[in-house]
VEXDREN-2710 file (C-alpha; in Angstrom, 1 decimal):
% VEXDREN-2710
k/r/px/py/pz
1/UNK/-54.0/23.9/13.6
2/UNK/-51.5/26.8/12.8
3/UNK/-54.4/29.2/13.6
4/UNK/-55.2/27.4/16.8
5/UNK/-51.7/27.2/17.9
6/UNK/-51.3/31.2/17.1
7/UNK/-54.3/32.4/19.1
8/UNK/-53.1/30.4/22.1
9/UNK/-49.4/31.8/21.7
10/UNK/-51.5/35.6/21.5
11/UNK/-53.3/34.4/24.8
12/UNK/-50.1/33.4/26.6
13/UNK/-48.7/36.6/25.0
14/UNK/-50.9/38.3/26.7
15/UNK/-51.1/36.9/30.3
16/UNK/-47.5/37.5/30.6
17/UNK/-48.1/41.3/29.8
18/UNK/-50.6/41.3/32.6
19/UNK/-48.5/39.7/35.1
20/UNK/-46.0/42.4/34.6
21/UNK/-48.0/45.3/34.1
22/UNK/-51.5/44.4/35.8
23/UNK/-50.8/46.1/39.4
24/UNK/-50.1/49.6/37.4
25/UNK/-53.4/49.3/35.3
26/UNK/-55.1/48.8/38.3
27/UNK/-53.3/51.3/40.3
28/UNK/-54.2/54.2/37.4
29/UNK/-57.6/53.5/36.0
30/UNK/-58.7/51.1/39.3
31/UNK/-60.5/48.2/36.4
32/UNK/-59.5/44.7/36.2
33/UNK/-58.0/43.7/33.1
34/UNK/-59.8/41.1/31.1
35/UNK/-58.7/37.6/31.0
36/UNK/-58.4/35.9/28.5
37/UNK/-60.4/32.2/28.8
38/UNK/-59.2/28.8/29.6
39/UNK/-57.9/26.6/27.4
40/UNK/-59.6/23.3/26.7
41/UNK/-59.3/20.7/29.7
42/UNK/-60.5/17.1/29.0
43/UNK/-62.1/15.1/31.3
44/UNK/-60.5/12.4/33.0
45/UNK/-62.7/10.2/31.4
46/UNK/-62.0/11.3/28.2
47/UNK/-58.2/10.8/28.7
48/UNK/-59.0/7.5/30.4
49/UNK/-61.6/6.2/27.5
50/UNK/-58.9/7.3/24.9
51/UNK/-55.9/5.5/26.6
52/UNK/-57.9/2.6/26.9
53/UNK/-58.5/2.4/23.1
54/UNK/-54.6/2.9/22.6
55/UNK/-54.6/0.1/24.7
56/UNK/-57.1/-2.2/23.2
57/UNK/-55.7/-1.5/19.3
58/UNK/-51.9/-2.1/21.1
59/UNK/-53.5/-5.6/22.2
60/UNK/-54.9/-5.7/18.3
61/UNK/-51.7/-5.1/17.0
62/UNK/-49.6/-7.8/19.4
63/UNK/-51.8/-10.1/18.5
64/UNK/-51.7/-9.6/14.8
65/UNK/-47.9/-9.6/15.3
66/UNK/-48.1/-13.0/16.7
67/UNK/-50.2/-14.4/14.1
68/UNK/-48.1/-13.3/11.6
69/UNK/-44.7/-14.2/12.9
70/UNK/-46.4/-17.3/13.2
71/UNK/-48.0/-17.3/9.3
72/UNK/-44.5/-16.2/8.7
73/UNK/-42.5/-19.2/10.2
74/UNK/-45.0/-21.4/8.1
75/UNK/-44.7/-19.6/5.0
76/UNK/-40.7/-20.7/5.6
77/UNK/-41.7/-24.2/6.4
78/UNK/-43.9/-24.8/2.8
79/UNK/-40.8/-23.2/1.1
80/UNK/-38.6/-25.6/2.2
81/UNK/-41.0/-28.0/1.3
82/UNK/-41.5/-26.7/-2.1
83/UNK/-38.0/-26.6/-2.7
84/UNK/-37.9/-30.5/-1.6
85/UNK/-40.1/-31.5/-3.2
86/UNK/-38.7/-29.5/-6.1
87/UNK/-35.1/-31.5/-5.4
88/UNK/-37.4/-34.8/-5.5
89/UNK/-39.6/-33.9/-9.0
90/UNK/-35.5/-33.4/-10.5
91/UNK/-34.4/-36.9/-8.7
92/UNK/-37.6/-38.1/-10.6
93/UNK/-36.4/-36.9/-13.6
94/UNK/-33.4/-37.9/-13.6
95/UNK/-34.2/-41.5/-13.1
96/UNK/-36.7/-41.7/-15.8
97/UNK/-34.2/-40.6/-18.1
98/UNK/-32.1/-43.1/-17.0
99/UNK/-34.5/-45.9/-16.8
100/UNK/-35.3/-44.9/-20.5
101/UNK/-31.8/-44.8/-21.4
102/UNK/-31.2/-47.9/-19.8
103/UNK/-34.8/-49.3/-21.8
104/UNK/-33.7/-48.4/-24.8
105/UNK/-30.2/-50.1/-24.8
106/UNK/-31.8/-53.4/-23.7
107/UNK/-34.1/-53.5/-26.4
108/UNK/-30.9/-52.8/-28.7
109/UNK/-29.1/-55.8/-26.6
110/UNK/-32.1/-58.2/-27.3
111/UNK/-33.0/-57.3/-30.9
112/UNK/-29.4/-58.0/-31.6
113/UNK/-29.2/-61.0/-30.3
114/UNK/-32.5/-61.9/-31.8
115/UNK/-31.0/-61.4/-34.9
116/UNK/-27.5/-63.3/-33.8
117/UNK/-29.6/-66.1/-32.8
118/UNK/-31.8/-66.0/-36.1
119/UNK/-28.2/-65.5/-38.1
120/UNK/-27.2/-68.9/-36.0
121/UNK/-30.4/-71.1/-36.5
122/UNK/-29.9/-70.4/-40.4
123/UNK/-26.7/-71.3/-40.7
124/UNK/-27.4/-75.1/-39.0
125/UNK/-30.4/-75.0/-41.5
126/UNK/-27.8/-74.3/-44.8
127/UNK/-25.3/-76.7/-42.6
128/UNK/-28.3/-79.6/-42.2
129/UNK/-29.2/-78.8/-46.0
130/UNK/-26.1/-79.2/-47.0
131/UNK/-25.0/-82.6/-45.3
132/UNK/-28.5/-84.0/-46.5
133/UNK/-27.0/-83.5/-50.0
134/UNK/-23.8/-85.1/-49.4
135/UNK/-25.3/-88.1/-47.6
136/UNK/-27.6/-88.5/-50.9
137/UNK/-25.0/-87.7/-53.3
138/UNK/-22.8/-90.1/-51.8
139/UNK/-25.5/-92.7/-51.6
140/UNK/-26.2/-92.5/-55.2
141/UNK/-22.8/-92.7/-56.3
142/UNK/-21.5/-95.4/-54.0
143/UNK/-19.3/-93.5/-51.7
144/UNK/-21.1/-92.9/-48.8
145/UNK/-19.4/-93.6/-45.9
146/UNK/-19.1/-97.2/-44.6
147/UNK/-20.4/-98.3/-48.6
148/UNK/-18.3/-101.6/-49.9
149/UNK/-18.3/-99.7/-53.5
150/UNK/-16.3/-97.0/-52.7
151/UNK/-13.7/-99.4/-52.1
152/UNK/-14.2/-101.7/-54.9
153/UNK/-13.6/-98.8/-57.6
154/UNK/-10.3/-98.2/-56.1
155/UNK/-7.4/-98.9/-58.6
156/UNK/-5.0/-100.0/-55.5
157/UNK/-4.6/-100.6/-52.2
158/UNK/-3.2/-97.1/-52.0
159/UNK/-6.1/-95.5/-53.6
160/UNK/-8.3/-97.4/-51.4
161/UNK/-6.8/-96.0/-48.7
162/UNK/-6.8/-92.5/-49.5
163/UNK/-10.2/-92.6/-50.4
164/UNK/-11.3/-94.0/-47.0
165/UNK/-9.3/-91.4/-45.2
166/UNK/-11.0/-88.7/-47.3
167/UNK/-14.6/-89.8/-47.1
168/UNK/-14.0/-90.5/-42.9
169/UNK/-12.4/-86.5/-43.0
170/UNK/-15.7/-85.1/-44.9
171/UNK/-17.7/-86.9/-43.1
172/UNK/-16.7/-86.4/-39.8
173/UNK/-15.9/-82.9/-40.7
174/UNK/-19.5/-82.3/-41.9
175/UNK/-20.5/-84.2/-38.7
176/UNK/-18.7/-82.1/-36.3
177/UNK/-19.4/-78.4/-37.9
178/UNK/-22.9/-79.7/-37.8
179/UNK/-22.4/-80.2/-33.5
180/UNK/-20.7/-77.0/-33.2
181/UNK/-23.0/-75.2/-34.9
182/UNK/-25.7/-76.4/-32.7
183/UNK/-23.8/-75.7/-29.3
184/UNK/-23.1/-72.0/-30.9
185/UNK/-27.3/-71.7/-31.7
186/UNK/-27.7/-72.9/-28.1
187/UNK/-25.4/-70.0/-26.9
188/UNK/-27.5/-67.4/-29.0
189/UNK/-30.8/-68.3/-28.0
190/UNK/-29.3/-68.5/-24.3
191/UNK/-28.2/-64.9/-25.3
192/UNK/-31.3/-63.7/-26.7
193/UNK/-33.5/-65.2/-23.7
194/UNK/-31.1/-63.1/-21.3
195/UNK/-31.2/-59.9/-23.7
196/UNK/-35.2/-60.5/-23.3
197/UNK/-35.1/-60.7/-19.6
198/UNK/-32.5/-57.8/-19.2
199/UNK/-35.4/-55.7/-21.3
200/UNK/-38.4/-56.9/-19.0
201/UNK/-36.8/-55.5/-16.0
202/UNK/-36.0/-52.3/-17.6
203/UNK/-39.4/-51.9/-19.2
204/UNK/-40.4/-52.4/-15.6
205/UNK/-38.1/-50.3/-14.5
206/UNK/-39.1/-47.4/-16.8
207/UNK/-42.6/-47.6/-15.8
208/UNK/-41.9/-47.3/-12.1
209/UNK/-39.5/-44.3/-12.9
210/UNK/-41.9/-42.8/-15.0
211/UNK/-44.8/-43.4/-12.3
212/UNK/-42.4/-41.8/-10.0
213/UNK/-42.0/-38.8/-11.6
214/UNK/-45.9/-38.3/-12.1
215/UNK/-46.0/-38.9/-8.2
216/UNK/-43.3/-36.4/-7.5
217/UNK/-44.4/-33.7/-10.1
218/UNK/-48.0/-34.1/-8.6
219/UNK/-46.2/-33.4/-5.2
220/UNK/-44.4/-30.3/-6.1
221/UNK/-47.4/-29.0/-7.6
222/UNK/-49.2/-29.3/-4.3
223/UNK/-46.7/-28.4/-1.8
224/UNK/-46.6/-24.9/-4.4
225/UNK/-50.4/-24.1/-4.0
226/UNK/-50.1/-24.9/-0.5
227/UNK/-47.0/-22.1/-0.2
228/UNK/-48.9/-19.6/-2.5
229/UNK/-52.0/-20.1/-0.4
230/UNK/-50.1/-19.6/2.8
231/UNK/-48.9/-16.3/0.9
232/UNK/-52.0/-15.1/0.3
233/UNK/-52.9/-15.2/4.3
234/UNK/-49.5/-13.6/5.0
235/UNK/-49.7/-10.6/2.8
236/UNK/-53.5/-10.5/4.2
237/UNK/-52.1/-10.6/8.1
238/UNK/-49.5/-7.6/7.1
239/UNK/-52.5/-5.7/5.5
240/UNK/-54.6/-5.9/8.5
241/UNK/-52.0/-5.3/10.6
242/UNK/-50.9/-2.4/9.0
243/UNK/-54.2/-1.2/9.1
244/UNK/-54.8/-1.6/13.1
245/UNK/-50.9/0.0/13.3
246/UNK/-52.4/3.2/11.7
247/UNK/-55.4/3.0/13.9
248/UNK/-52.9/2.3/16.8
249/UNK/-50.8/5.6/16.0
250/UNK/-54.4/7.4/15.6
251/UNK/-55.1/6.3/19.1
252/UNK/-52.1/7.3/20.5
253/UNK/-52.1/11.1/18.4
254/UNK/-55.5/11.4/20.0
255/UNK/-54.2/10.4/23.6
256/UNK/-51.2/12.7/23.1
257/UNK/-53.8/15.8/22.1
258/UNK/-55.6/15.2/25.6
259/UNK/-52.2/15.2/27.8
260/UNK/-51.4/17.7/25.8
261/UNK/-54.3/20.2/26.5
262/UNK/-54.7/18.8/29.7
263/UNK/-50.9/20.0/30.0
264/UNK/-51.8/23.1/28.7
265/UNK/-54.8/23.9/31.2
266/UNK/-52.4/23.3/34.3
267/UNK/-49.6/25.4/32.7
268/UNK/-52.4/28.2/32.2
269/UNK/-53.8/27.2/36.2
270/UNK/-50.5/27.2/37.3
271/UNK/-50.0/31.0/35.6
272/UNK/-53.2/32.1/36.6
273/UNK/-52.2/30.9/40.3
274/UNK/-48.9/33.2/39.9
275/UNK/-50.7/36.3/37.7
276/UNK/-53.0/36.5/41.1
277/UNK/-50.2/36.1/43.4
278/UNK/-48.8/39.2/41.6
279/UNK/-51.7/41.1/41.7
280/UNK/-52.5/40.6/45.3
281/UNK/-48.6/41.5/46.0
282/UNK/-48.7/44.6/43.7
283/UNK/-52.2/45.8/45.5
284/UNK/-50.2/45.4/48.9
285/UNK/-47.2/47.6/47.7
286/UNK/-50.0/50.4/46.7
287/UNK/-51.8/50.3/49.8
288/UNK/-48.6/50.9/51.8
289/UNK/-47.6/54.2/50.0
290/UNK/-48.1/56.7/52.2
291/UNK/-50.4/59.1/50.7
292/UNK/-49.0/63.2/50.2
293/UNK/-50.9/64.9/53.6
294/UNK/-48.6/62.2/55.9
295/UNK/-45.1/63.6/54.5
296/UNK/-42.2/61.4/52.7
297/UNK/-42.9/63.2/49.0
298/UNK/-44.6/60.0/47.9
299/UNK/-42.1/57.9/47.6
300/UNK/-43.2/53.9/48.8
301/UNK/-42.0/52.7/51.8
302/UNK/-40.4/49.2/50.6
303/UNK/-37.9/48.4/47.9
304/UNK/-40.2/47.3/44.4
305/UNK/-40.1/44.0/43.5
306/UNK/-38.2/43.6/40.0
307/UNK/-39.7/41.5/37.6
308/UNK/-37.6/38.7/36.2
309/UNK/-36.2/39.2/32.3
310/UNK/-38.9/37.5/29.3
311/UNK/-36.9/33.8/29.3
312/UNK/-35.5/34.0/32.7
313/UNK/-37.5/30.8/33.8
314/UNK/-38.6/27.3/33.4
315/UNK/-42.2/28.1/32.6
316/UNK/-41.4/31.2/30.1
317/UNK/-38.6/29.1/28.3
318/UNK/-41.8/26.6/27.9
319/UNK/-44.4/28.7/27.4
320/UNK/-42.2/30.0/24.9
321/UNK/-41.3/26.7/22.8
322/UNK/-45.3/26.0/23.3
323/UNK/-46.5/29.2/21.6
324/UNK/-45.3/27.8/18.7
325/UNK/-47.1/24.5/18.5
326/UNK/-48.3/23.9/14.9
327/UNK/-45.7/26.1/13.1
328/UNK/-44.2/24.1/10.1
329/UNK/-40.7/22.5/10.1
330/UNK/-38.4/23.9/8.4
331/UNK/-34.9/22.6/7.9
332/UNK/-32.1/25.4/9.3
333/UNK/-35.1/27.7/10.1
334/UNK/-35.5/29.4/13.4
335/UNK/-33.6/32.2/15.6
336/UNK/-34.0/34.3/19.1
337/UNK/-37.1/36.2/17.2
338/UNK/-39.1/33.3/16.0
339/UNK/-39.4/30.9/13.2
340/UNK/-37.3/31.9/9.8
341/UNK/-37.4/30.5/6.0
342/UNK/-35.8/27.0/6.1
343/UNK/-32.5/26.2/3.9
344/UNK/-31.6/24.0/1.2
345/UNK/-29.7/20.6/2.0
346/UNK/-29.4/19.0/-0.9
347/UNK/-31.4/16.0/0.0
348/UNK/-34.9/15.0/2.0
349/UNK/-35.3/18.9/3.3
350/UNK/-35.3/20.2/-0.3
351/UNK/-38.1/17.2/-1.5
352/UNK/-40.4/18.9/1.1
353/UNK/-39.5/22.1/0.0
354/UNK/-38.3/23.4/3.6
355/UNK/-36.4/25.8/1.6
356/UNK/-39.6/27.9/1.2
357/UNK/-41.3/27.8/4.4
358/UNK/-41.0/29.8/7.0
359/UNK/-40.3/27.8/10.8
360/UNK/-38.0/26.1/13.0
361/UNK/-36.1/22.9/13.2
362/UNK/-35.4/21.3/16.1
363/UNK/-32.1/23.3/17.1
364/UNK/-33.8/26.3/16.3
365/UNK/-37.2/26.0/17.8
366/UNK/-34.6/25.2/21.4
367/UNK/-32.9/28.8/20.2
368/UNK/-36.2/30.6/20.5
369/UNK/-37.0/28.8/23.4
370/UNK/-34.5/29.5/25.4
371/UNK/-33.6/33.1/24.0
372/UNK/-34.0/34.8/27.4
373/UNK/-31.8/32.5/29.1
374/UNK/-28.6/31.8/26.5
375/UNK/-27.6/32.1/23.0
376/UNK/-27.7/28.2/21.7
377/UNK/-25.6/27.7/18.1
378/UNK/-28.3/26.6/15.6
379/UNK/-26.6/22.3/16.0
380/UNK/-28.0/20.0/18.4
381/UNK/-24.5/18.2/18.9
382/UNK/-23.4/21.6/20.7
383/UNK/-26.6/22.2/22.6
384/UNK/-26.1/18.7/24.1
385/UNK/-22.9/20.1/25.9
386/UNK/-24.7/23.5/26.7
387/UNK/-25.4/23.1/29.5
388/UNK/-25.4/20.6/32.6
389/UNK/-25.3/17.0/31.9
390/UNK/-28.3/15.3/34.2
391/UNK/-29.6/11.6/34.1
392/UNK/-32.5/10.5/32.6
393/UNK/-33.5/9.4/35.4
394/UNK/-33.8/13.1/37.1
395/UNK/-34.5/14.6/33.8
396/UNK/-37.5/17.6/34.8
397/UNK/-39.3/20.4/32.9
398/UNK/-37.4/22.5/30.8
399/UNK/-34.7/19.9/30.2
400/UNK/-33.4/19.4/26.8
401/UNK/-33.5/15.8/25.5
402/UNK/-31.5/14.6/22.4
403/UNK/-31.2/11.5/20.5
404/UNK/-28.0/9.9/18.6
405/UNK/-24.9/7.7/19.3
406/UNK/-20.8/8.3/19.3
407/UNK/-21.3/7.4/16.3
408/UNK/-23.7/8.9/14.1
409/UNK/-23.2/11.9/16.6
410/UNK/-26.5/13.6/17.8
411/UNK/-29.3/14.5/15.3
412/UNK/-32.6/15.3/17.2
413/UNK/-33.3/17.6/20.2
414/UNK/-36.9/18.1/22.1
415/UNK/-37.9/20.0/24.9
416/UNK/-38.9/18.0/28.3
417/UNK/-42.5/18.9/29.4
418/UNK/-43.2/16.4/32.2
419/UNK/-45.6/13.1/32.6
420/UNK/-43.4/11.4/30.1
421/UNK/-44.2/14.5/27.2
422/UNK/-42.1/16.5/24.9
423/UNK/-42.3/19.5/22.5
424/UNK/-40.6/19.0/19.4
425/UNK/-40.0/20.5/15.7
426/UNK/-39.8/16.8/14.3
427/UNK/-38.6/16.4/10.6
428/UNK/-39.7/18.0/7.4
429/UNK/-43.2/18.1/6.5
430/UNK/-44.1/17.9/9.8
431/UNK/-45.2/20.8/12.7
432/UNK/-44.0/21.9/15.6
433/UNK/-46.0/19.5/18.0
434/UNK/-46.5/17.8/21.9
435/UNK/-45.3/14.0/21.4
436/UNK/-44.4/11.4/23.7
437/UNK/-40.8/10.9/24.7
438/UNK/-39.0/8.2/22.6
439/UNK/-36.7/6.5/24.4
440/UNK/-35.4/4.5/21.1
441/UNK/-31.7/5.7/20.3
442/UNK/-32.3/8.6/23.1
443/UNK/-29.0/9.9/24.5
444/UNK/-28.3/8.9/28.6
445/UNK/-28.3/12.5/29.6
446/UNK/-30.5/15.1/29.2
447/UNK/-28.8/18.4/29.2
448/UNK/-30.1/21.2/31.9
449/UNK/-29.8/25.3/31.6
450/UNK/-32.0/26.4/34.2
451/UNK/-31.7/25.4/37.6
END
């Protein structure tokens, strides 16, 4: 490409020499100077058939764009399931714990008062025992309650007395011990048929928990495949997309290349239109010399036409930022003569090794450009106010165009070609190169030196 670009800058080279000096070649040795061919010019067709592909992989890419913004909005929809259902599995949890817990301390509850109502039940048995004994005892010896002989062997009516008093006490004593004993085994069975109840339900209670937490854990595990799936499609979507992106950009490289040469051809048309005019105006001048034999010591009748200084137009300053199409960036490179070594900057320049390559950065590549016209400090931010501020709007060939913000401040600069083109020195490893104008971050003005 560098080669390609040089032998093009060597043909331009040399039509400008033969606009200035053709009329004098011919005038001395009376032969036509050869010219050098035409640059390539693509078919309208081709241009057409190209833009339509840009088109079609721009369609590819919108559409890919959609169905991933839509995948996208999805994906965000399953992860705020997921996490839901995440929340829910830890609800789930939490109850069956609690339902466990709660399990647990029933079955304390009843066992203990299974044992308090086992504890009560023995007692009335040892109390029952016990009153069986007395009632024989008593029988035996006479004294049982309401028996005539345990008031004949008193020894007075005192000692009768007493002795009825005691043996109605014990009795009724024993008797009434005996009912209380029964109403407190009635309370403890009561007691342990509650505790058995109170351990049914949480049992039950346990099982629905723990059911619940299968369900919920089930849940989570599903709404997670279903957001890994989704994943899976997303990162599938960004691959193909990147993929038609890349084709997209190789579209639109291959579209540029066409306007670009197509550009080319009319720039050379256009100078071959204006090499002719020269010729044809130079062949008049010689014709209306007057020759020795009619007097006037051979001096031409008319004033000569001067010929405008290298620079001095539109078309040389671009002919002269297009001779160097395919020269290398190089960060801080470039003067009035041509492209220079690149210098360090401590950062993305120096990774590319700009440092040790000889070519232009943006500000310099305008330098060279514009060489015959003004001297340009090597930083866009002071080309921007070299020259006449102009709209957008009426920006034209030849105008400079820069990109920035107040602030940032300005950080890119590009020659104007026309048909919505540019010619640029765009960043480190990168070439000097014909791109379409970026209107992203583009400053409002575009700044004018000619005309």
């Amino acid at each position: 490409m560098r080669g390609e670009a040089g032998s093009g800058a060597v043909a331009r080279r040399g039509m400008t020499i033969g606009a200035l000096g053709i009329a004098l070649l011919l005038g001395v040795t009376g032969t036509a100077v050869a010219v050098p061919p035409p640059p390539p010019n693509p078919s309208d067709s081709e241009i057409n058939s190209s833009k339509a592909d840009a088109n079609a992989k721009a369609g590819d890419v919108g559409r890919l764009t959609n169905q991933l913004a839509q995948a996208e909005s999805k994906l965000a929809q399953l992860n705020d399931d997921v996490e839901l259902k995440m929340e829910e599995a830890n609800k789930a949890r939490v109850d069956a714990e609690t339902a466990q817990d709660e399990a647990a301390q029933a079955d304390r509850e009843a066992r203990s008062a299974r044992t308090e109502s086992d504890a009560a039940q023995a007692t009335i048995d040892k109390a029952r025992a016990d009153l069986d004994k007395f009632a024989a005892a008593s029988f035996q010896q006479g004294s049982t309650v309401g028996s005539v002989s345990a008031y004949l062997t008193a020894n007075s009516p005192k000692e009768l007395l007493g002795r009825a008093q005691m043996l109605d006490a014990v009795g009724g004593s024993r008797l009434n011990a005996l009912d209380t004993m029964k109403r407190a085994q009635t309370d403890k069975s009561n007691k342990d048929a509650t505790a058995r109840k109170k351990l049914e339900i949480a049992q039950e209670r346990k099982r629905a928990a723990e059911a619940a937490k299968h369900e919920a854990d089930n849940a989570q595990s599903a709404a997670q495949h279903a957001q890994d799936n989704q994943a899976t499609q997303n990162q599938k979507l960004e691959a193909d997309k990147a993929g038609v992106e890349k084709q997209l950009f190789e579209a639109q490289q291959k579209v540029s290349g066409l306007q670009g040469q197509r550009q080319r051809y009319e720039d050379w048309k256009a100078q071959k239109a204006r090499e002719d005019e020269e010729r044809a105006r130079q062949a008049a001048l010689a014709a209306s010399r007057p020759s020795p034999s009619q007097g006037g010591g051979g001096r031409p009748t008319g004033r000569p036409v001067q010929s405008a200084p290298a620079g001095a137009s539109v078309e040389a300053v671009v002919r002269r930022a297009l001779s160097q199409l395919g020269v290398v960036y190089a960060w801080g490179g470039g003067n009035t003569a041509g492209p220079t070594r690149g210098i360090r900057d401590g950062g993305t320049a120096d990774r590319y090794g700009d440092y040790n390559k000889i070519g232009f950065d943006c500000s310099g590549l305008m330098i060279y450009a514009f060489a015959g016209v003004r001297s340009l400090p090597h930083y866009s931010g002071y080309q921007y106010n070299a020259g006449r501020k102009v709209p957008l709007s009426q920006m034209r060939r030849g105008d400079m165009l820069f990109w920035g913000g107040s602030a940032r401040g300005i950080h890119h600069v590009a020659m104007y070609l026309g048909n919505g083109q540019m010619v640029e020195a765009p960043q480190s490893g990168l070439r000097v190169r014909i791109a379409p104008v970026r209107y992203g971050g583009i400053m409002p003005y575009a700044t004018r030196l000619i005309g």
